[in-house]
C-alpha positions as CSV (number, residue, x, y, z in Angstrom):
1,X,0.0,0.0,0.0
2,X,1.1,3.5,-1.1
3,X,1.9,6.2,1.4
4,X,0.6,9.6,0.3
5,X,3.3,12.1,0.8
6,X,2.5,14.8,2.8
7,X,2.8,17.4,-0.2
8,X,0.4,15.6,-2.1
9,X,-2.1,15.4,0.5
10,X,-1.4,19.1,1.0
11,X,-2.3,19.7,-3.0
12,X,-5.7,17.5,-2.5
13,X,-6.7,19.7,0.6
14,X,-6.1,22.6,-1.4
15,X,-8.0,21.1,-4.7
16,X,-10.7,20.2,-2.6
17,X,-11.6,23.5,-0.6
18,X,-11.2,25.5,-4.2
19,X,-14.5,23.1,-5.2
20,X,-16.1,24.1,-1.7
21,X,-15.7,27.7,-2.2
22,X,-16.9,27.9,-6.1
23,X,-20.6,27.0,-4.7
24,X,-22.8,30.1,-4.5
25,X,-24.8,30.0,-0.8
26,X,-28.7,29.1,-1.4
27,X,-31.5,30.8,0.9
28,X,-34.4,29.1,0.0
29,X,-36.7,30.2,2.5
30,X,-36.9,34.3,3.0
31,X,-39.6,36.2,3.5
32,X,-41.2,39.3,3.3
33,X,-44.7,40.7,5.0
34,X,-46.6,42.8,1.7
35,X,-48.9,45.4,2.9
36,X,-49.8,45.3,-0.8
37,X,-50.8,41.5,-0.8
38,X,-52.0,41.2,2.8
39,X,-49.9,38.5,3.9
40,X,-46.6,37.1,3.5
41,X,-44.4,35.7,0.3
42,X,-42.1,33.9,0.2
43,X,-38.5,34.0,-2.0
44,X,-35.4,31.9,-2.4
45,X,-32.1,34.0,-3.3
46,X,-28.9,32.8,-4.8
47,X,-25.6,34.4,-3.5
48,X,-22.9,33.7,-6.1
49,X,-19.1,32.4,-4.3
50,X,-17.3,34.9,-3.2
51,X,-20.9,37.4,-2.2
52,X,-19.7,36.5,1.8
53,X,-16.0,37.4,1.4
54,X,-16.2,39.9,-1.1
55,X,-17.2,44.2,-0.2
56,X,-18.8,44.7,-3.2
57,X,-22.3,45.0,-4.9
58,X,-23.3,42.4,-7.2
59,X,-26.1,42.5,-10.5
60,X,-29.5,41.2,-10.0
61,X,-31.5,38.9,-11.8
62,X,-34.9,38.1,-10.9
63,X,-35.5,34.4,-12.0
64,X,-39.7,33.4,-12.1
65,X,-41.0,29.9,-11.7
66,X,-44.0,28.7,-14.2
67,X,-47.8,27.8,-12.7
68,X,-48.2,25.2,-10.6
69,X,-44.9,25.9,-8.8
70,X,-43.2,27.8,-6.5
71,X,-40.2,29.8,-5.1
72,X,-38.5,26.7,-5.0
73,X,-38.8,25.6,-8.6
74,X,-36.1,26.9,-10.2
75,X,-33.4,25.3,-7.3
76,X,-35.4,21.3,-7.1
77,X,-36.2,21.0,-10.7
78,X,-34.0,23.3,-12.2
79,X,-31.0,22.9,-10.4
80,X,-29.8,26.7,-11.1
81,X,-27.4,26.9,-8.2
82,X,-25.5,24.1,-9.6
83,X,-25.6,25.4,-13.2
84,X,-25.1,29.1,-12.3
85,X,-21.8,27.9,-9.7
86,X,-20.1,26.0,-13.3
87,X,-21.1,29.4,-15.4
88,X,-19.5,32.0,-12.8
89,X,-16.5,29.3,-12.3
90,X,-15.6,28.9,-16.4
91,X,-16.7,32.7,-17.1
92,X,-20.0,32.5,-19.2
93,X,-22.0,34.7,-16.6
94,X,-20.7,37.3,-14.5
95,X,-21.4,37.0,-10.9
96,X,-24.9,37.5,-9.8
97,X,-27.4,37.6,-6.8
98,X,-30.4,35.3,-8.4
99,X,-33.5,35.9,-6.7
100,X,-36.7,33.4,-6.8
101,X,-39.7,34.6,-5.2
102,X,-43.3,32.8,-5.8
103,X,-46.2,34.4,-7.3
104,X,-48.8,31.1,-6.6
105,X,-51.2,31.4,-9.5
106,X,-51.3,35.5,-9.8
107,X,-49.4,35.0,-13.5
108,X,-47.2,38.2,-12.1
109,X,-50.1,40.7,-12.9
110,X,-52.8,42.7,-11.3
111,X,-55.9,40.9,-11.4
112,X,-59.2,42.7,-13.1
113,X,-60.7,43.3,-10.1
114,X,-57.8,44.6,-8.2
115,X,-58.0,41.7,-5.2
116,X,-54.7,40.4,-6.2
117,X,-52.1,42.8,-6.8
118,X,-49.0,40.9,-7.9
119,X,-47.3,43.3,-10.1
120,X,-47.9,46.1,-7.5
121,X,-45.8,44.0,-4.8
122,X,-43.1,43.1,-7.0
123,X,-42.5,46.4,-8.4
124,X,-43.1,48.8,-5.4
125,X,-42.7,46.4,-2.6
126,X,-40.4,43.2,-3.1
127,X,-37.5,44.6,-5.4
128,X,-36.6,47.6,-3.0
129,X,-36.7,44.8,-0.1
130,X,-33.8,42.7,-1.8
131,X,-32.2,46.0,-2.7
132,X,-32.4,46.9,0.7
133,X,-31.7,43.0,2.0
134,X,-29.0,42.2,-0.3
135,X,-25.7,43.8,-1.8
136,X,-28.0,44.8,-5.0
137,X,-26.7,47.2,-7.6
138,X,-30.0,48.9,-7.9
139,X,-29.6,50.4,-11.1
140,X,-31.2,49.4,-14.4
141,X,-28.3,48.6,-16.3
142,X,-27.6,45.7,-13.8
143,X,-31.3,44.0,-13.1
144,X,-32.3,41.5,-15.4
145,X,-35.4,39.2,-15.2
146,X,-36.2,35.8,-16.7
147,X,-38.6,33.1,-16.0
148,X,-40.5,29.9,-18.0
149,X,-44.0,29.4,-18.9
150,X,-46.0,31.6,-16.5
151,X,-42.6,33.4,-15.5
152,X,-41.7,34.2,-19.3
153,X,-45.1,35.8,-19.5
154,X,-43.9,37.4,-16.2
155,X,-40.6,38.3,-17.4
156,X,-42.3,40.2,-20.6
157,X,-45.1,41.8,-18.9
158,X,-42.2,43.8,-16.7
159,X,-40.0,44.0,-18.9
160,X,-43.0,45.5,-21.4
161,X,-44.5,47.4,-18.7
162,X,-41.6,48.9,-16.9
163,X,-38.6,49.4,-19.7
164,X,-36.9,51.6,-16.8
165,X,-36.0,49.2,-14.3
166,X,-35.1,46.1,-16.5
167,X,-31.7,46.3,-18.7
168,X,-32.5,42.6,-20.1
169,X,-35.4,39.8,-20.2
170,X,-34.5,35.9,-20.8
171,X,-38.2,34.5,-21.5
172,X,-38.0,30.4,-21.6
173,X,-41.6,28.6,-23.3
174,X,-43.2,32.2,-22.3
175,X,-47.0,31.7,-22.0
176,X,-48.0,34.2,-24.7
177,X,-51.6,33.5,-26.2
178,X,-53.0,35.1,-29.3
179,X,-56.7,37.0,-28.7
180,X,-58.1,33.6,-31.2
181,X,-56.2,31.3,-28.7
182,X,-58.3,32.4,-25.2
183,X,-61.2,33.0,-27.3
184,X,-61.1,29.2,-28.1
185,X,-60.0,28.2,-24.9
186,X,-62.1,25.8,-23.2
187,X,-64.9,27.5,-20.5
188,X,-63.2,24.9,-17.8
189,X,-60.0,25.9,-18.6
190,X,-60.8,29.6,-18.6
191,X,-62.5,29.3,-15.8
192,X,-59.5,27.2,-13.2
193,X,-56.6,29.7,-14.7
194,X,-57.4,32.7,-16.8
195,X,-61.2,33.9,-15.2
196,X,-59.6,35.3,-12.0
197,X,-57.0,37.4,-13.7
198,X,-59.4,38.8,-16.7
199,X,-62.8,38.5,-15.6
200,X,-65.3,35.6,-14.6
201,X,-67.9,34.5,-16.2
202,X,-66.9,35.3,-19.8
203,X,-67.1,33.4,-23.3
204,X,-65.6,33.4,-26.8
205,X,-64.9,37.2,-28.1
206,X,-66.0,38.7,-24.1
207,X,-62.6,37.6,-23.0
208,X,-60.4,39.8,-25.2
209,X,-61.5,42.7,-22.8
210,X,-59.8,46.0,-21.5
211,X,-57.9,43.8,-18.9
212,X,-56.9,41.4,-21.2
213,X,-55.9,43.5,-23.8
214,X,-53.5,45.9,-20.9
215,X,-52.0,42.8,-20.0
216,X,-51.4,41.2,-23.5
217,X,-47.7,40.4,-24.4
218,X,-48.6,41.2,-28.2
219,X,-50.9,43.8,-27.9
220,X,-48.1,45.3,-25.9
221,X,-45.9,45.3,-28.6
222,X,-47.8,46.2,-31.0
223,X,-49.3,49.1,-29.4
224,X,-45.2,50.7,-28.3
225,X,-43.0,52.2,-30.5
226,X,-40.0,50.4,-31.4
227,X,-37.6,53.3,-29.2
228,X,-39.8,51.8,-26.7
229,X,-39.0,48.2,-27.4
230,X,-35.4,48.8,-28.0
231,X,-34.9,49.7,-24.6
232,X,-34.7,46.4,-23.4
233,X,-32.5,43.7,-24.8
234,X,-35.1,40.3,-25.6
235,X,-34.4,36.8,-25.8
236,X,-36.7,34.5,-26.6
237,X,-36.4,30.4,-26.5
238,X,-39.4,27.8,-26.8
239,X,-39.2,24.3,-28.1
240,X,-40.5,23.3,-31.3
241,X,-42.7,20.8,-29.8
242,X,-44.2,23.1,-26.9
243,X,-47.8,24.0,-26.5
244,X,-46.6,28.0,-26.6
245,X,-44.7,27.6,-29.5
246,X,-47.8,29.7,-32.0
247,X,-46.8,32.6,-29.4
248,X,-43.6,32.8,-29.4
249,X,-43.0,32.3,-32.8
250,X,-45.7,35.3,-33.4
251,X,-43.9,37.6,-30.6
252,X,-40.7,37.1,-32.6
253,X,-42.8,37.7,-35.9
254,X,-43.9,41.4,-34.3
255,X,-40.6,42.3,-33.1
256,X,-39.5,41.7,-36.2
257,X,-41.8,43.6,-38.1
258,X,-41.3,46.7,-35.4
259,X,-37.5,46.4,-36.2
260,X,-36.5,45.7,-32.9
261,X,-33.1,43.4,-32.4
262,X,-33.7,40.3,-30.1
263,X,-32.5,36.8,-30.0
264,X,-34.9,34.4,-30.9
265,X,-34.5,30.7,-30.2
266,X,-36.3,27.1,-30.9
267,X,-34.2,24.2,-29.9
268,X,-35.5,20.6,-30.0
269,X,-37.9,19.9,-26.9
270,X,-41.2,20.5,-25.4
271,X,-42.5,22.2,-22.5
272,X,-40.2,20.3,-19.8
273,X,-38.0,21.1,-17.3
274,X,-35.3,19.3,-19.3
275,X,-35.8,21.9,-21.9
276,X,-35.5,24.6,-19.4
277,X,-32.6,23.2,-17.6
278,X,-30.4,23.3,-20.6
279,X,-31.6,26.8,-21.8
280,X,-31.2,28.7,-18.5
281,X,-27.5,29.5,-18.4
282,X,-27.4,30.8,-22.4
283,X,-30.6,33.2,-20.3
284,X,-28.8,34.3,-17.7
285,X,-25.1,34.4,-19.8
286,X,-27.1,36.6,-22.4
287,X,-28.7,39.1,-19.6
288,X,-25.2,38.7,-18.0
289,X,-23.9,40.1,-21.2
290,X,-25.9,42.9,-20.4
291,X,-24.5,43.6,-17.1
292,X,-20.5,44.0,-18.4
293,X,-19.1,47.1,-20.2
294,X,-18.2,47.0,-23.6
């Protein structure tokens, strides 16, 4: 049997405690009390590796989680701590703060009747807590925003509604439904996930209302002027097999058409979290992008 010298084991000591300190610190469970809301939310944040022995303020990006899940979405299913430690490690993305919160079924928006003010909270009351919480450079230019499914849809309804505060938007199998695809949607279906947001009780052509239409990715788009739109640096990425793929193919379509530059993406895959876990870090390496000087 082979006796490790003493300089060797030195060199693995040293080898292994680099791989220790590469991995970002997870906080899954924070929490903040929303007068907004009425009750309490709660948010996971990634620190990136060096956030607890570094002085220094780190770029933001707020990562949203698709219906049905939560806060915790991104970290079980999609692994991103792991993904986003390997990125900061080789390079691809710059370090960042990464924060989850969860929005339950309020698709990130203010609902019709004003009960459920999501967007209000995020906006007014949840990013200046993490700016306030966390080592945030609070400054357009370094807040980004991403999210899959009901998050994409998230991810372009701020990034839409408030140009100002966003520098970037990473939107993965965004929910983005054309007025003839709610019309058609099935009253059941309506009813479970869209009547709380837009209105109850409605059929066919009633749905495409004023709450709808404020809240419509490509009405959105088509109703700003491409200075608007510019302002914001899009990328878009949906699987050729997903549900949402009409949508996103038409949102690049409209972008297009209003000359506005974006990346547009369909890779091989559906709506899974396999195709999310293998898009997220060209998301977060484009906003990164965003984040360093040229």
């Amino acid at each position: 049997m082979k006796i490790l010298k003493p300089a060797f084991l030195f060199l693995l000591m040293i080898g292994s405690f680099s791989l220790f300190a590469q991995q970002g610190k997870v906080l899954e469970e924070q929490n903040i009390k929303s007068k907004i809301l009425k009750r309490s939310v709660n948010y996971a944040v990634y620190l990136p590796p060096d956030y607890e022995s570094a002085n220094r303020s780190y770029p933001v990006v707020y990562l949203l989680h698709g219906y049905t899940d939560d806060h915790t979405g991104w970290l079980q299913f999609g692994e991103v701590n792991r993904y986003a430690d390997k990125a900061i490690a080789d390079g691809t993305i710059p370090p960042m703060i990464i924060v989850m919160p969860n929005a339950d079924s309020s698709w990130y928006i203010n609902s019709y009747d004003g009960k459920e003010k999501y967007e209000d909270f995020f906006i007014k009351e949840f990013m200046p807590h993490v700016e306030k919480i966390f080592r945030v450079k609070a400054e357009k230019k370094y807040r980004g925003v991403a999210g899959l499914s009901m998050g994409g849809y998230g991810t372009l309804i701020y990034t839409l509604k408030h140009p100002d505060l966003f520098a970037a938007g990473a939107a993965l199998s965004a929910a983005v439904f054309p007025d003839d695809q709610l019309i058609s949607t099935p009253d059941d279906t309506y009813d479970k996930i869209f009547a709380q947001l837009y209105g109850r009780g409605l059929k066919g052509k009633d749905r495409v209302n004023n709450a709808w239409q404020s809240n419509s990715v490509l009405n959105m788009v088509q109703t700003k002027t491409t200075d608007e739109l510019k302002s914001v640096r899009y990328w878009i990425d949906c699987g050729d097999e997903d549900f949402l793929s009409k949508g996103n193919c038409l949102l690049h379509i409209a972008l297009t058409e209003k000359n506005v530059p974006h990346e547009f993406r369909v890779r091989d895959g559906a709506h899974t979290w396999t195709y999310w876990r293998t898009g997220i870090i060209n998301a977060l390496a484009f906003i990164g992008d965003s984040f360093r000087q040229k």
